[in-house]
N, C-alpha and C positions, 0 to 999 in steps of 0.2 A: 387421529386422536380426536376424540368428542370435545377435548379442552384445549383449546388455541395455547402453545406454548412457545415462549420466545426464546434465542440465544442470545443475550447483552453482550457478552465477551470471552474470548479463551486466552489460554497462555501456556505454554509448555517449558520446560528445562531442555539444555541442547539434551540431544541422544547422544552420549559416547559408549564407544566401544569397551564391553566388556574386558576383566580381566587376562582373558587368553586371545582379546584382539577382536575384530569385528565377524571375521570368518574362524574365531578357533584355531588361527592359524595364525604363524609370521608376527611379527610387531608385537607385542602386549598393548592391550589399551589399560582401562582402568582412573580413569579421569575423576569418576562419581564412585569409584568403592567404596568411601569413608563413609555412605549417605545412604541411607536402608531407604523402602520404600516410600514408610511414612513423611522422611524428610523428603524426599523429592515430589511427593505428592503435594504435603504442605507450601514448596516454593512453589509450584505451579500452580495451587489455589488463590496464594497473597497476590502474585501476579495477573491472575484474572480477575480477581475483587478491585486489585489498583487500577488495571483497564476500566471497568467498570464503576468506575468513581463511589464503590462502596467499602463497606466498615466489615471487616470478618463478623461484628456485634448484628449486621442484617441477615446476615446467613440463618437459615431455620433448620437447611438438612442437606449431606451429605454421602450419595453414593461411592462409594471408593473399588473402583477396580483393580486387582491385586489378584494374579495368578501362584505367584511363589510367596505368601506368609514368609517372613526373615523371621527367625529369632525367635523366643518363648512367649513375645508380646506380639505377632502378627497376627493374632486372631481379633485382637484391638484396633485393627487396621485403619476405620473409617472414624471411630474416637479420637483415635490419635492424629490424624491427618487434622481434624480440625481444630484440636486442642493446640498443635503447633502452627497452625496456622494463625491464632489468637481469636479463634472463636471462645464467644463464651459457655457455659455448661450446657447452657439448655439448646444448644445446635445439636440434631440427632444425626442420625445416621445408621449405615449399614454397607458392609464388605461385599463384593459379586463378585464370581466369578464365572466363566465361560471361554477359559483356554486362551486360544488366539482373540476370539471376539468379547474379552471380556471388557474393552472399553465403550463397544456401543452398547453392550449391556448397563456400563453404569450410568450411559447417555439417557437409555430409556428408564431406566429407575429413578433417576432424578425427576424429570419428565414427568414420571405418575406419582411423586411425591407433591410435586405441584399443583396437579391433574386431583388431586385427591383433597387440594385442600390441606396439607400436613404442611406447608413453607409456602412461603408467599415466593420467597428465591430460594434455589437450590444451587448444589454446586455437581456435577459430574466428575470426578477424579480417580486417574487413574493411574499407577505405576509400577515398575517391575527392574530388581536388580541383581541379575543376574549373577556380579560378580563376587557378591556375597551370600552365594549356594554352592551348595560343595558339587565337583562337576559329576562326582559319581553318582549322586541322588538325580540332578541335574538332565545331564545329556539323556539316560535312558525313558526322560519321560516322556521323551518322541515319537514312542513305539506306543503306536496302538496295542492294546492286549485286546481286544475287541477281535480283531483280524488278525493281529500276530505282526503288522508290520509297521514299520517306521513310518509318519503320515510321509516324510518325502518320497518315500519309495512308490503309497498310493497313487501320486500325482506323476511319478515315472509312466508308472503303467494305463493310465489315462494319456498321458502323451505317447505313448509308443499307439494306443488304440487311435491317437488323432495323429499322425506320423507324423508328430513336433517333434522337428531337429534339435541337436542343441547349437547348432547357428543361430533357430530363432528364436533360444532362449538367452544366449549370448550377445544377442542384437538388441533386446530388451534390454540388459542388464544395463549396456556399454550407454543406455539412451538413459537408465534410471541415473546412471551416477553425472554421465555428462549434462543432465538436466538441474540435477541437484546443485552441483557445482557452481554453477550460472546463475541459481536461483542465491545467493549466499543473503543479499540484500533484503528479499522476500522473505527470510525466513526469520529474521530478526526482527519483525513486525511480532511472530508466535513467540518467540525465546527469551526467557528472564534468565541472566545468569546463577549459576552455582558455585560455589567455590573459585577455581580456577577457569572452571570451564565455562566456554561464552559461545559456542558454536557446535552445531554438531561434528564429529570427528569422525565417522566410518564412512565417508565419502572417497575416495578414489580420485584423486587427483591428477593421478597419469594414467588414467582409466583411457585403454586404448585395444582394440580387436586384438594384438599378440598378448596382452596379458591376459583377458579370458579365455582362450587359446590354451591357454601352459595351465590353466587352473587345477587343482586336485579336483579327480572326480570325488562325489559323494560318497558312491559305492563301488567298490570293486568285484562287482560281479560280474564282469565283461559286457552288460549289456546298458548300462548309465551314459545319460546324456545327461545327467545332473550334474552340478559340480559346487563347491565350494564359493564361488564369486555368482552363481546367477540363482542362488534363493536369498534370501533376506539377509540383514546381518544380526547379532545378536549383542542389543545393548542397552546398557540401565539407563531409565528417564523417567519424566513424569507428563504428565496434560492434566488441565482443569477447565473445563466449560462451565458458565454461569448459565442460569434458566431462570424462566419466571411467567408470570402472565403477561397480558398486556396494561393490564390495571397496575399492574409495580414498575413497569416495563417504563413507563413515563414515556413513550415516543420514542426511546433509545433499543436499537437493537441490531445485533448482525443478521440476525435470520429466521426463520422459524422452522420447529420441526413438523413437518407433514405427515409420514407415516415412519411405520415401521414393520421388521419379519423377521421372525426365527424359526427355521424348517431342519429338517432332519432329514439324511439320507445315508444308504448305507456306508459306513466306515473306509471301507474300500472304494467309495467315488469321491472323496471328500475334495478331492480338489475339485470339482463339478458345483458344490455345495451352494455356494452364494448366488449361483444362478436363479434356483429357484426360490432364493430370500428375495432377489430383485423383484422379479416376476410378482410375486409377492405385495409386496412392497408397493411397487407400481400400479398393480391392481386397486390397494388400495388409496392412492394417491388420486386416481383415477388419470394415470401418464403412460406414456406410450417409451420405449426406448426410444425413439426419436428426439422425444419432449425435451428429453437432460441434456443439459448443458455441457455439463463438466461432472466428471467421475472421478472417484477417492476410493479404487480396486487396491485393497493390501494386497503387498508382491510379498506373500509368504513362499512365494517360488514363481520367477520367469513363466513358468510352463500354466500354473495356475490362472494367473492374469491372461495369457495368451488366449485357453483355454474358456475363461470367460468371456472376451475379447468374441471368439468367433462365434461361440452358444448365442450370446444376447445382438452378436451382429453390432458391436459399437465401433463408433469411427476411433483409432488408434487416440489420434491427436487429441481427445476429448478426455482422454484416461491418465490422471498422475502428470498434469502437464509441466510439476516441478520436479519430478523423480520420486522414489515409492522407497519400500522398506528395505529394497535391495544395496539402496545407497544409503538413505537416513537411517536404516536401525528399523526393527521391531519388538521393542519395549513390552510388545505381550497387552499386559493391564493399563497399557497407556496408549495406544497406537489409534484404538478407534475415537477415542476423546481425539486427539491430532488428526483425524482424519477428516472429521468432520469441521472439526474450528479452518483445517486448511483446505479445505471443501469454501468455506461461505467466506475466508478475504480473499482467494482466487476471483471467485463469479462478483464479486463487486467489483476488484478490481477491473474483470471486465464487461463491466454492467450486461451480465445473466444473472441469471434468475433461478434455473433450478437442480439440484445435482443430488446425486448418491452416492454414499458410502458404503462400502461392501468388503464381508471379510469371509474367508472360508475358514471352517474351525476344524483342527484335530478330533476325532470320532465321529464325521459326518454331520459337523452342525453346519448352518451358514446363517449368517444376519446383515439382516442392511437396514437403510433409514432414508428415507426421503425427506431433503430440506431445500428451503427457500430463500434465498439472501434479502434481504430489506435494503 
C-alpha cells in the first residue's frame, strides 16, 4: 500500500458452535443464537475501541464483513454494526462480502478507507451466525454451481491428485484442536464476552487419534478421505480490527499492514487458491517464503492447509501455532478479521516480525495480506 497503515487493536466474541453442533453432528451447540450478526459484530467493535483506549464517537468508518445477511435488516449490516456499537451518525460504512475470505476483505476496505482519506480511524468487522439460517437455504450453499460440486469435494480431488491421506489430514486436525486447547489463556487476550459465553466451545477436548478415526466421512461415495472432524467447524462470532495512520496512530500500534492479494483460479482448484494470493502478496511485500515468521492458513479443510503447506514449502511449525478453524470455528465474515489480529499478538509475543494470513475461498478465489507486528 502506497499509504502506511496501522492496526491499534483487535477483539473478537468467543466462536461457539452453531445450532446443530460444531461438526453438524452429536451435542447441539447454540451458545450465541439469540445474537444476529450485527450484535456480535457491534461486541467485537466496543471491544477493540476499549483495547484501544478510544470513544465509538472517533470512529469515521466501518467495513462490515457479513456472508449470510439475517433477517429483512441484513442489508443494513455495516450501519447497524456501528450504530449499536454507539457510534454516532456520521460513522459511515459499508457491507463486503467474499464467502470464506470475506473478513480480510473487510481488513482491506477498511485500509483504503483510511488510505483514501475518508477516516482518520477505521474499524474492519466481521461476523457470521449461522445458527439463525435455516439449514435448507444454508448447507446447500457449499455447492459450487460454477462446477457442480461441493467446494469440499474440490479439495478431495486436489488431495487424491497430491496422494494426501486422510491420516494426514487427521494428524492436522488432532494438532489444530490439541493446540487450541493449550492455548485457552492466549486466547483471552482476543475474546470479550457475550452473553453467557466466555470461551470458544468447538474445541475438542478429548480430541484423541481413535476419535478422528470413528469420524463420519464427508461423503459417501466410497472414495473420501474427508470427514466430518478434519474440515473446519461451523460457528457464529464476530472480530473487529482498529486501523488508522500513523499520524492518529500516536506511537500506539499492534502492526502494520504491508500488502495485500486477491487472485482467481478455476472453481475446481480452489483449495490451491491461496497459494497464488501469497506469492502474490509476497511479491509485493517484496518477501520471500522464507522471510515469514508465522502464518494465519484458514483450515477450511485439513487437506487445504496441508496442500498449501507443501505448494509454498512452509515449515509446518510456523503455520496456526495456536490451532486453526478446525478447532476454533470458521465464523465465515469474521475469521479473516481473527486471523490477522491473532497473526500480530502471536509474533509479538514472540518478538517476530513478519507474517500472513491466507484464506482459500469457495469459487476459486484466494486472498492474503502481509503484516508486520510493531
Amino acid at each position: 500500500m502506497n499509504t502506511e497503515i496501522l492496526i491499534l487493536s483487535g477483539a473478537r466474541t468467543p466462536f461457539a458452535a452453531w445450532s446443530y453442533g460444531a461438526t453438524g453432528l452429536g451435542t447441539p451447540g447454540g451458545a450465541l443464537k439469540e445474537f444476529d450478526p450485527q450484535d456480535l459484530g457491534a461486541a467485537a467493535l466496543k471491544g477493540a475501541l476499549a483495547k484501544a483506549s478510544l470513544s465509538p464517537k472517533d470512529l469515521g468508518f466501518v467495513a462490515f464483513g457479513n456472508m449470510y445477511p439475517v433477517g429483512p435488516h441484513g442489508c443494513y449490516g455495516a450501519r447497524y454494526v456501528s450504530h449499536r456499537a454507539g457510534c454516532p451518525p456520521e460513522t459511515t460504512g459499508t457491507a463486503v462480502s467474499l464467502a470464506c475470505g470475506t473478513g480480510l476483505l473487510a481488513v482491506t476496505t477498511a485500509a483504503e478507507a483510511v488510505a483514501r482519506g475518508d477516516a482518520a480511524i477505521s474499524a474492519a468487522v466481521g461476523a457470521d451466525t449461522p445458527s439463525r439460517l435455516r439449514r435448507d437455504i444454508f448447507v446447500p450453499s457449499f455447492t459450487d454451481i460454477s462446477c457442480g460440486k461441493h467446494i469440499a469435494k474440490t479439495a478431495e480431488e486436489r488431495s487424491a491428485d497430491a496422494k494426501l491421506t486422510r491420516e494426514a489430514m487427521d494428524i492436522w486436525a488432532l494438532r489444530s484442536h490439541r493446540r487450541a486447547f493449550a492455548a485457552a489463556k492466549l486466547r483471552a487476550e482476543e475474546i470479550v464476552p457475550v452473553g453467557a459465553a466466555v470461551d470458544d466451545d468447538a474445541i475438542f477436548a478429548d480430541a484423541s487419534p481413535e476419535r478422528f478415526a470413528t469420524a463420519k466421512l464427508l461423503f459417501s461415495d466410497g472414495t473420501t478421505v474427508m470427514t466430518h472432524s478434519n474440515v473446519h467447524g461451523i460457528v457464529d462470532g464476530g472480530a473487529a480490527l482498529i486501523l488508522t495512520s500513523p499520524k492518529a496512530a500516536k506511537g500506539r500500534a499492534l502492526g502494520r499492514l504491508v500488502s495485500s492479494a486477491l487472485v482467481g483460479v478455476p472453481p475446481e482448484r480452489m483449495a490451491y487458491a491461496a497459494v497464488p494470493a501469497v506469492r502474490q502478496a509476497l511479491e509485493r511485500a517484496r518477501w520471500r517464503v522464507a522471510d515469514v515468521d508465522l502464518w494465519e492458513i484458514n483450515e477450511t479443510f485439513a487437506a487445504q492447509v496441508l496442500l498449501d503447506r507443501a505448494e509454498l514449502g512452509i515449515d509446518p511449525e510456523r503455520i496456526n501455532p495456536n490451532g486453526g478453524a478446525i478447532a476454533l470455528g470458521h465464523p465465515f465474515g469474521a475469521t479473516g478479521v481473527r486471523l490477522v489480529h491473532t497473526l500480530l499478538l502471536e509474533l509479538r509475543r514472540r518478538s517476530k516480525r513478519r507474517g500472513v494470513a491466507a484464506i482459500s475461498v469457495g469459487g476459486g478465489l484466494g486472498v492474503a495480506v502481509c503484516v508486520e507486528a510493531l
